[in-house]
Structures are given as structure tokens and as C-alpha cells.
N, C-alpha and C positions, 0 to 999 in steps of 0.2 A: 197616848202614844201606842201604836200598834208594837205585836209581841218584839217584830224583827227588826223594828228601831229600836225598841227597849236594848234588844241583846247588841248591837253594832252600840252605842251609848257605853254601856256596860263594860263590852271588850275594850273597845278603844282605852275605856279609865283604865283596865286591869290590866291592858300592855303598860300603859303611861307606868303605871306603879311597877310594875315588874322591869320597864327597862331600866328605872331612875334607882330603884334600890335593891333590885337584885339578881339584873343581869350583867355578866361576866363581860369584859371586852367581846368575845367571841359572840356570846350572846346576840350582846347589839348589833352585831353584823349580819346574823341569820335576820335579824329582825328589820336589820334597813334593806335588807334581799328582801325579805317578804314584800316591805311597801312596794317594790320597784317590781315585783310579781304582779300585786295589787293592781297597778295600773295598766299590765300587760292583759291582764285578765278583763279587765273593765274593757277595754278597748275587743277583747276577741270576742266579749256577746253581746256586742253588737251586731255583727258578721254572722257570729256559729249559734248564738243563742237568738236573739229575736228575729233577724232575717231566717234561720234556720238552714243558712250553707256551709257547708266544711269546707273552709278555706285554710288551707295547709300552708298560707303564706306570714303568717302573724310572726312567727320567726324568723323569717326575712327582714318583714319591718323594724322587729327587731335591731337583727343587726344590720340594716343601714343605718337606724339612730345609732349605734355603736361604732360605727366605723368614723360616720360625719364628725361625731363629739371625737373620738381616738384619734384622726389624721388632724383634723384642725388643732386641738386639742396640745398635742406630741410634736408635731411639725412645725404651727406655725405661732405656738403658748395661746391663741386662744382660746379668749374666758370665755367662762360660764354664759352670762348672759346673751352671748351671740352664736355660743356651739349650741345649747339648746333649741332654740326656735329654731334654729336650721336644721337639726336634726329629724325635727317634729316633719318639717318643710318638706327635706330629700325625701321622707318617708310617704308622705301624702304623694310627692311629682310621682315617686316610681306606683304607688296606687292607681295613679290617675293613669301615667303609662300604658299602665298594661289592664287597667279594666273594661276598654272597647270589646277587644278581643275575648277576655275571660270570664266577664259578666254574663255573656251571653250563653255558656255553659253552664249546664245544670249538674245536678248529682256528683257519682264519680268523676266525668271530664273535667268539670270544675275542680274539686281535689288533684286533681293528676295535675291540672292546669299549675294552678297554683304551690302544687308542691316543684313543678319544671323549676319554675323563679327562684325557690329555695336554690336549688341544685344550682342553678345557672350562677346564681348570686356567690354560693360559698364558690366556684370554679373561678368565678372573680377575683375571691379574695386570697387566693391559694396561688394565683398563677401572676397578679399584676403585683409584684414584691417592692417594685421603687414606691410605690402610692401604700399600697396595704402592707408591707412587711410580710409578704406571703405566711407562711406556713406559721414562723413566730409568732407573727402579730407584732403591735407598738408597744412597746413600753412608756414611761415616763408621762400617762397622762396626768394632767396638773389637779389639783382638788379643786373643788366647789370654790369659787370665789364670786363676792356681791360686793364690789366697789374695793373697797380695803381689808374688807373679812373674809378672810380665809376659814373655811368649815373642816375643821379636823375629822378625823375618824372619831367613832365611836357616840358620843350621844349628841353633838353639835349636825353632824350627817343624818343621823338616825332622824333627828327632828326635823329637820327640812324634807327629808326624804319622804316623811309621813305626811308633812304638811301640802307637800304636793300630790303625792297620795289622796287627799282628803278635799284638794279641788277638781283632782279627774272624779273625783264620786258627785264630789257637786257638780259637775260639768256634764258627765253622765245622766243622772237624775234628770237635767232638765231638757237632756236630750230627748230623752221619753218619757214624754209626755203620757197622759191615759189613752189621749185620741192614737198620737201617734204606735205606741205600745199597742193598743187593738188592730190597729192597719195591719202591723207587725204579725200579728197574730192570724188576721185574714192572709196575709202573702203567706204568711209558713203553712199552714192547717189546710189551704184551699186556695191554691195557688193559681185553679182553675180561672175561681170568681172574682179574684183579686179586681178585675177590670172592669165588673159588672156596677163594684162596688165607687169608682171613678178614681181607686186607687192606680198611682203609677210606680208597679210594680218596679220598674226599672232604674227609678231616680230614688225608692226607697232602700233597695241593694248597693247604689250609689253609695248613698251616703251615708249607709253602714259602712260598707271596704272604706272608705275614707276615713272616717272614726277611728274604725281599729287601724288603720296604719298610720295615723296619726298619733294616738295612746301608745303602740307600741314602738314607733320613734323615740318617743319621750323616755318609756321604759328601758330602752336602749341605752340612751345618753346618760341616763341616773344610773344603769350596772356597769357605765366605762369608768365613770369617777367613782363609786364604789370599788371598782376593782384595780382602780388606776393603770389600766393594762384592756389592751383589743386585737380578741385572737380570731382564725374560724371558726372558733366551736362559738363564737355570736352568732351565727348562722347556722348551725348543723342541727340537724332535726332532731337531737335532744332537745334543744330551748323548746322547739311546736312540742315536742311530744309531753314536757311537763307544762305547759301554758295550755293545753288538749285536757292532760287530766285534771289539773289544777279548778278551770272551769267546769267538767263534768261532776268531779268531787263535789265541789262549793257550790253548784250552781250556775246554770246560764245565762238568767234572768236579773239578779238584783244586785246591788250592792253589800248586804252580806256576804251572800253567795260568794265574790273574789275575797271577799278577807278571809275568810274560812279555806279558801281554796291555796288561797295561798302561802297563807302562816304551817296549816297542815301540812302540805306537800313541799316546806321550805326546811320544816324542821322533822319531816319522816327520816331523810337519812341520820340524823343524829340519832333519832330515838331506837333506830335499830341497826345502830352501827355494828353490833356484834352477829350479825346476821352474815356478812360479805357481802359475796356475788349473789346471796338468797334474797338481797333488798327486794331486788325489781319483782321476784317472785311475789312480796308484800304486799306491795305497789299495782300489779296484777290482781290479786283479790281483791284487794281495797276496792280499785277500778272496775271490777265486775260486780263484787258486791253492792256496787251503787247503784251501776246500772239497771239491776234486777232489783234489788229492793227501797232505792230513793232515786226513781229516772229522773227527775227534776233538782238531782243534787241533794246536799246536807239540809241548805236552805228551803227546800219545799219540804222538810219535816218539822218545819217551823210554823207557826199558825199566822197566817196573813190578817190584817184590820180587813173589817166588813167597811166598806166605804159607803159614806150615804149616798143617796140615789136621789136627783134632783130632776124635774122634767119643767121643761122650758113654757108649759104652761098645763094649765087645768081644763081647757074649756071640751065640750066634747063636739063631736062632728059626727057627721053621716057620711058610710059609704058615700062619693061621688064629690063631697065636698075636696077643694085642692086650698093650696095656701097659693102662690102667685106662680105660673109657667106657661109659657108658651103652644097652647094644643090645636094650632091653626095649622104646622106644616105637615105635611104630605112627604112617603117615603117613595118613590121612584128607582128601584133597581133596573138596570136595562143590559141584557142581553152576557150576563154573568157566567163565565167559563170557570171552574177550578177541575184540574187532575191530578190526584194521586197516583204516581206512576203509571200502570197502563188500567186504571178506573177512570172513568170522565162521570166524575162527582154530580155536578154542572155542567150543563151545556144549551147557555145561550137562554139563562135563566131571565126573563125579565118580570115583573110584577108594579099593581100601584094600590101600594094603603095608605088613603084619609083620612082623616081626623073622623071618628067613630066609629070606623070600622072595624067590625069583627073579621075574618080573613081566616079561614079555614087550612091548614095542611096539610093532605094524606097521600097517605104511597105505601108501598109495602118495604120490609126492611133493603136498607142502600139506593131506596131511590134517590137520595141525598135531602132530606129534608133538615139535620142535623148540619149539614153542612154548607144548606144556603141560611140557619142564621149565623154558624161561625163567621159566614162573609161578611154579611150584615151590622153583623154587631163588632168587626175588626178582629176578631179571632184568631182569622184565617184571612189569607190576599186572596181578591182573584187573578186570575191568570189574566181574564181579559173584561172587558165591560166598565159599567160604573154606578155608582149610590150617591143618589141625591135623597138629603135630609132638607126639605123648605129651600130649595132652592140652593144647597152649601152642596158641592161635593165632597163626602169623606171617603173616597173610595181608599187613601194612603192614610186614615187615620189611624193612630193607633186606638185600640180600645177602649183603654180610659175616658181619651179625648172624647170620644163617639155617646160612651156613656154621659160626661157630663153635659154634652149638648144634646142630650133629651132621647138618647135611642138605648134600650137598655135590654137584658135579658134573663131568664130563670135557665136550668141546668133542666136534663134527664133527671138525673139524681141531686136531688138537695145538697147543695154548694154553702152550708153553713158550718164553721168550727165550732167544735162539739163545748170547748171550755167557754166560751162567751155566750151570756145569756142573749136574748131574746128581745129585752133593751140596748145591750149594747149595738146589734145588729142594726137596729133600725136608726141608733147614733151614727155608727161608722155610715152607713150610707147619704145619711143628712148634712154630715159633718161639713162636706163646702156649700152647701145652700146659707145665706146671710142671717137667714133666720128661719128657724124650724122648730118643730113641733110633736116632739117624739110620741107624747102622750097620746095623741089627734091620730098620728098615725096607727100607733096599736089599738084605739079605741077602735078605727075604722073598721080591720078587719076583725075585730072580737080576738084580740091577744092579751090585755091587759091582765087579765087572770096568770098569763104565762110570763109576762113579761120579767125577771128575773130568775126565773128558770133556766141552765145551762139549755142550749139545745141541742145536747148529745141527751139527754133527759127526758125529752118531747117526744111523741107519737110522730108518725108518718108522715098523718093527715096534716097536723097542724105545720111539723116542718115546712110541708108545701105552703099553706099560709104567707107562714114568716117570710120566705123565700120571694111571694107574689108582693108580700108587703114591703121586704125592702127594697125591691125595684120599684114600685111606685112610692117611694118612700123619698128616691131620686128625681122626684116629678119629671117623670117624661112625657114626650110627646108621640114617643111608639114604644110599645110593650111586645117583646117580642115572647111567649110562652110555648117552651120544649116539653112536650108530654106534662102537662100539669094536671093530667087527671088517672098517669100512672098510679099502680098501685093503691087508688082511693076506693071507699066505697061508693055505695051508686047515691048517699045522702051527702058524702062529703061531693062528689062530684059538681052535684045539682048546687051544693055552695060556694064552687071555684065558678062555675057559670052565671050564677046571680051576681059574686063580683065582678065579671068580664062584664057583663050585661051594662053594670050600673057604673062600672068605669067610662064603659063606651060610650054612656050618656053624657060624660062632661066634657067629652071631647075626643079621650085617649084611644088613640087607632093600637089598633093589637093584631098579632100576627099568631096566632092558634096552632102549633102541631100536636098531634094528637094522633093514635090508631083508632080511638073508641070513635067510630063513626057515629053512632047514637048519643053520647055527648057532644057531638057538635054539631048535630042536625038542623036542632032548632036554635042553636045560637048562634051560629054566625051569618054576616051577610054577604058571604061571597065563598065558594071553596075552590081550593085549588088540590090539582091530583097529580104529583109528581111520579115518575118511572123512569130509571137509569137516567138520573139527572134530569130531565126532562121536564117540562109542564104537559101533558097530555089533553087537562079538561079546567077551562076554568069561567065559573058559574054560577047562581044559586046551585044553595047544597041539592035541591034534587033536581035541577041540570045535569051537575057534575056527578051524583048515584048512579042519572040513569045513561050514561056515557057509554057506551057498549065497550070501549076501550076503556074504562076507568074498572068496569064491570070484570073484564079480565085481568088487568093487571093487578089489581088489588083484589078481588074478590076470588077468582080463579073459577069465575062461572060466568053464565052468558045472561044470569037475571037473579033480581034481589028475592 
């Protein structure tokens, strides 16, 4: 049993003992607030910890689980069984609401976004008095009841309270998965690649915000029957701002992480009650002191289980060999406009790469060569024109999509996060293929030496590698490669070429940018010489050198 099960095991017995024989009424009630933390917490890292967005609404969901269980609860005596799930319920609809609009927000605007709901929510609950009891709130909500049993205060509450508690961990857990947790890990770290990878960035943010407003429904509805009473301070950005630190403290990632987060930061004001108004000042260091010297919370000072490493088979391969894909279609772009405000990126870009071809791209900086593979590979829209893959139009794909139907890409800069090794990379990439072959693949390109290795860890050279290996890793049918011979030397060079080379032999059509003219001379079979969006020359490579027009715009002379 790894350390941080050991210790969740451990605690869990050592509250059990401590609530049973020697905590106070009052006691039990910090301690059935913590489990109802617990679950608040579990539900926001999903959101703030794996997805990696600050979503300032988890106090909202909150208190709509608070209000649903309060009004029905008070108004109309319904039980438990039916205020619950509906709580969980209202909390998900108003998710699902307002995630069109607020998903699509990044960074700060997402925080602003999400903190608006709060604000909107508590104006709700302040101003509609017949429904909410405005400013009051409701009194008289009913306790916990399951058929005939009524659950008292104190350790009858307290045990339910944890026992539910203890299936949002199990619920959690198998929500993240290894695979799915590394996705996670690409969308936060490299949000870039996310798409390269066939991940759909967008349905994994999804079903985060849905998690947490769901966990934090629940947490809601378990602090109305704890408190038997529902005010606006169920909504007021104290709840986000200790459920904010709660997770920072304990961790964003695990399920230690909330129990630590929450028992501490449940039972901080007790312990320094004699402080006053100087708490929050505690609570401030505390909160700093984490971030600066445990930025992964309490729980990443804890030693993780080394997990064994299993690969789906042994056998080895050669460069060029593939496991089963489609390398017969042809990519066909035709006549591709994109504008950046008053830049014309693209204009009227068309191209055609078949199956083996190498495909050259040069231009001097902004002739837009970055920007017809953003097209390409769904990045970026165009303005006008269109992309045929074998005959499918993806001109409105999204990127993923594009990826998993065999069109794929490498970055300028190495698009790998730094904490995932070098195996996992080449998993997450294979992961929707039926059956693969991680081993095959690292063998291919000579990684196997590194293959456990983080690749925050790894040199340059081999980063590029990894990078070229996990897009062929996606077996595709066009390889789209951005400067892959940046930053190498002229021997690692000549070994990104010999893989083009002997890729290109099994089929895989590839699209080459590059500035190093002499790396791609003798390797490709066709080049093309972009200038202010433009195609100017396109050719064999010394067609297209000795271009008199190619000669000027990229060379800035009138002979080589």
C-alpha cells in the first residue's frame, strides 16, 4: 500500500476513535462540517486541480445544493431521499447553463466569468424573499431522514455524513483514471497540444465543471441538514474562498489532499480562537506558506507508490514498420485565406501531399508558414477555402477530430509536459488506437533508454524525438513537422531526416517547415517557398533555390 493510502487508512481510524470516545458534541459537528468540506473539495479538483482552471463558481454550486435541499426541505417537509438528488441535479442543470458561454473563456475571464454566477446567484437569493427568505434565509429544515430513521445530531449525522463522504472519494477515484488523469495533465501543462494528442480538450473541461457542480450540490444539501437552516452566506464568497484554500492547502490532485484540507482549515478557527480578527492573518501565511514551499499542497510532501510499468508487448520493430492505418489518402488544401486583422496570413494558399511525400516549407519570418499548419491541422479556421483529407472534408473540424482521422502535428517548441515521462507520452497518444504498442513505438525511434524519464529531464534533441514519436505514435496518414530541426545539431539533424526519410517510405506523407535550407535539400521531394502568405515557387528543392523570386525573398540576394 502506497505511503498516501497508508496515511488516508490511518486518519480515517484515528478520527473513527477520536469521534467515538473523545470528541465533545461540538467536536462532532466540526468534524461532520469537515466531511461536507471533504466532498466540496473533491468535486473543485476536478475543475481547479486536474483541468487546471479557476473556476470561482464551486460556491455557487454550493449554495444552489443549499437552497434546493432548504426550500424544499422547510416549505414543502421534503425528505432526504428526494432533496438530495435534486440538489446534486439543480446543481449540474445550472453547470450545464452556463458552461456554453463560460467554458470557452480562459484564464482570468473565466474566473471573472464564473465568479459573475456567484454574485448573480447570491442577488437571487437576497432579493426573491417569498421563495428564498431573502436576507434571513429558511429556518426549520428537517433532519436527515431514511425511510423511519431519523439521524440525530451528533455521531448518527456525523457517520452518514462521512460515509457519504467516503463514496464521493470512491466516485472520484474512478473518475480518474491513469489514462484519463494524464490527459488531464496534457490539457493543464500544454494546452497547446492537447489536440495533437486527439485529446478533446473541450469535453474534458466539460466534465470537470460537471463534477464539481455536482460534488458541490451534494456538499450543499449535507451543510442545510447540518445546519438545519439556509442563508446567503451559502453563496457568498467566503464558502469559494475556504473551499479555494482548503484545496490549495491539502492538495489539488488526490484524495488525501481534501481530507487534510479540510479537517485543517475546518478546525483552524478553533485552534486559534484567541487570535480574533488576527485569524485570517494565520490563514494568510498558512496560505502563502504553501504556495511557496508545498505548491502541490500538504499531500505532495507525502511520497507517491512508484507504479509498475507494463507495456503491451515485447516484440521489437524497425523504423518504418506501422501496426495497422490507413497511408493511401492524400491531403488537398485549396485556395486557403486566413487574416489576422490587417495581416493576410494566407492568401489563396492551395497545396497537394501524397502518400510519401516529403514537402518542403520555407519563407522568411510571417510569410505564414506556422499558420497554414494551424489551418491544416484545425488550430486555426480559414477565412475561405477548403481541406480534403482522402477525399473527407475537415475544413470545420475540430482538431482532435482531424488528429484522430490521421492528420497530425509537432510544435516550434516541444509541446510535452515536463512531469510525464516519456512512456506516458507515447500512452496518452495511443490511448484511442484498439490496440498498441508503446514498447514498438519507443523502440522505433531509439527512446527506450529514456522511456521513464520525466521530459522536463531530457535534452532538446531528444525532446524533438519524443515529440516526432508521439505523433507517429497516432499513426497517421500526414505528418505535419514545424521546425523540427530547430535548435539541433547538424548530427541530430541528419537523424530527424533519416526518420522522415524512412517514414516516408511506408507511406506517411509529411509536410516539412523548416528555415535550415540545407537540411531539407536533399530530403524532400518537392518544396514550396511561401512570402506574405503567398506560395511564390513550388518545385523540386533546386527549382524552387534557384527561383529568382525565392532568391530574394528569403535570401535577400539575387544568387546562392
Amino acid at each position: 500500500m502506497s505511503s498516501r493510502r497508508s496515511l488516508l487508512v490511518v486518519s480515517v481510524a484515528g478520527l473513527a476513535i477520536y469521534a467515538l470516545f473523545f470528541a465533545s458534541s461540538y467536536d462532532q459537528r466540526l468534524l461532520t462540517l469537515s466531511g461536507v468540506y471533504v466532498i466540496l473539495v473533491l468535486g473543485y479538483q476536478f475543475i481547479f486541480g486536474h483541468a487546471g482552471a479557476l473556476s470561482l463558481a464551486q460556491g455557487a454550486f454550493f449554495g444552489v445544493g443549499a437552497y434546493t435541499t432548504g426550500i424544499l426541505g422547510s416549505q414543502f417537509g421534503t425528505e432526504f431521499l428526494l432533496t438530495f438528488p435534486l440538489s446534486v441535479a439543480m446543481a449540474t442543470i445550472v453547470a450545464v447553463l452556463i458552461s456554453i458561454p463560460i467554458l470557452r473563456l480562459q484564464s482570468h475571464y473565466f474566473a471573472l466569468a464564473t465568479l459573475a454566477l456567484s454574485q448573480l446567484l447570491l442577488l437571487i437569493a437576497v432579493n426573491w424573499e417569498p421563495v428564498t427568505g431573502g436576507a434571513n434565509g429558511l429556518s426549520g429544515v428537517p433532519p436527515v431522514t431514511l425511510l423511519d430513521w431519523k439521524l440525530s445530531r451528533g455521531l448518527p449525522l456525523l457517520a452518514f455524513v462521512w460515509t457519504i463522504a467516503g463514496l464521493a472519494m470512491l466516485l472520484a477515484h474512478f473518475q480518474i483514471s491513469a489514462a484519463r488523469k494524464a490527459a488531464f495533465t496534457v490539457l493543464r501543462e500544454t494546452p497547446l497540444a492537447a489536440a495533437a494528442f486527439g485529446i478533446d480538450a473541450s469535453m474534458l473541461r466539460f466534465r470537470a465543471f460537471l463534477l464539481s457542480a455536482a460534488f458541490g450540490g451534494a456538499a450543499g444539501a449535507l451543510f442545510v441538514h447540518t445546519n438545519r437552516v439556509v442563508s446567503p452566506e451559502t453563496l457568498g464568497f467566503g464558502v469559494m474562498i475556504t473551499c479555494l484554500t482548503m484545496t490549495v492547502v491539502g492538495g489539488r490532485f488526490g484524495l488525501v489532499g481534501a481530507v487534510i484540507g479540510a479537517l485543517l482549515l475546518t478546525h483552524l478557527p478553533e485552534w486559534f480562537r484567541g487570535l480574533d480578527e488576527y485569524y485570517l492573518v494565520v490563514v494568510g501565511i498558512l496560505l502563502l506558506a504553501t504556495v511557496i514551499f508545498a505548491p502541490n499542497g500538504i499531500e505532495g510532501l507525502i511520497p507517491a507508490a512508484k507504479t509498475a510499468r507494463t507495456n503491451r508487448a515485447s516484440t521489437s520493430i524497425g523504423v518504418g514498420k506501422t501496426n495497422t492505418t490507413d497511408r493511401t489518402r492524400d491531403l488537398i488544401a485549396s485556395n486557403l485565406s486566413k487574416r489576422y486583422g490587417g495581416v493576410q496570413a494566407l492568401d489563396s494558399v492551395s497545396l497537394h501531399l501524397r502518400p510519401g511525400d516529403i514537402v518542403g516549407v520555407i519563407g522568411p519570418n510571417g510569410a505564414g508558414k506556422t499558420t497554414l499548419a494551424n489551418v491544416l491541422s484545425g488550430s486555426a479556421s480559414s477565412d475561405a477555402g477548403s481541406v480534403m483529407l482522402g477525399g473527407r472534408d475537415i475544413t470545420t473540424y475540430p482538431p482532435h477530430k482531424i488528429a484522430r482521422l490521421g492528420l497530425t502535428r509537432t510544435f516550434q517548441t516541444p509541446q510535452l509536459p515536463d512531469n510525464l515521462s516519456v512512456q506516458d507520452i507515447i500512452e496518452i497518444a495511443q490511448s484511442e488506437l484498439p490496440a498498441y504498442n508503446t514498447l514498438a513505438a519507443l523502440q522505433q525511434f531509439g527512446l527506450l533508454a529514456y522511456a521513464g524519464m520525466p521530459c522536463g529531464t531530457i535534452a532538446h534533441g531528444i525532446r524533438r524525438r519524443v515529440e516526432i514519436c508521439r505523433a507517429v505514435a497516432t499513426l497517421p496518414s500526414i505528418l505535419i513537422l514545424d521546425e523540427p530541426g530547430a535548435g539541433l545539431s547538424s548530427d541530430e539533424q541528419s537523424e530527424i531526416g533519416t526518420l522522415c526519410t524512412a517514414l516516408a517510405e511506408t507511406g506517411l506523407g509529411i509536410l516539412l517547415i523548416d528555415h535550415n535550407v540545407e537540411f531539407m535539400r536533399t530530403l524532400v521531394t518537392r518544396m514550396i517557398c511561401m512570402e506574405s502568405g503567398r506560395i511564390i515557387a513550388d518545385g523540386t528543392a533546386a527549382e524552387t533555390l534557384a527561383n529568382p523570386n525565392v532568391r530574394d525573398a528569403y535570401f535577400g540576394m539575387t544568387g546562392l
